[in-house]
N, C-alpha and C positions, 0 to 999 in steps of 0.2 A: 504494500500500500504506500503512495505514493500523495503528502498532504504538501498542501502549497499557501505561503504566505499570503497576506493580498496584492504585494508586488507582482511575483511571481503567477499567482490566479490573474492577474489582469492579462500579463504578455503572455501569457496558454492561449487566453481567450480571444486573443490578437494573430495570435500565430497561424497563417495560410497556405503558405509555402510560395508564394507568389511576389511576397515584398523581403526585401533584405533588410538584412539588423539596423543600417543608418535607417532606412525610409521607415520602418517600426518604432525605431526611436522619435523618428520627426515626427512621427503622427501622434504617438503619448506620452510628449515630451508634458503637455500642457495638465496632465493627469497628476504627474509628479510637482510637488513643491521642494522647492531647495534644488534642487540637481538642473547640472546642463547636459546638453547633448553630446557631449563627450563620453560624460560616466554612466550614460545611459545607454548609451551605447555600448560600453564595455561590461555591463552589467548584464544586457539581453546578452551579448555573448556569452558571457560565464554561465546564466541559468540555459542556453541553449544544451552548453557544450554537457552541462549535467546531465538535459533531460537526453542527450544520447547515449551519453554511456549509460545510462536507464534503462535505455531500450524504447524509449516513450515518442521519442521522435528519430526521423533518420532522415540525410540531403535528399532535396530535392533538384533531379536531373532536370 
């Protein structure tokens, strides 16, 4: 079982396979208070990169 912050529950719920981690971030950047689009950025990458080794997600060709 696999439980998700509401950081993390927000970008699950964003996740499409169709926009990349900048354009993810520019579209909920305005959701977050305090952070810029840099560490938002580096942030969907870190919980991406978890939910694969998860198994929860995997690249999209």
């Amino acid at each position: 079982m696999t439980t998700l912050n509401p950081v993390g529950a927000r970008i699950w719920e964003e996740l499409d396979g169709r926009r990349g981690v900048r354009e993810l971030a520019s579209d909920l950047i305005t959701d977050f208070n305090g952070v810029d689009v840099a560490t938002l950025t580096t942030d969907i990458t870190e919980f991406i990169e978890t939910l694969r080794e998860s198994g929860l997600v995997e690249d999209s060709d």
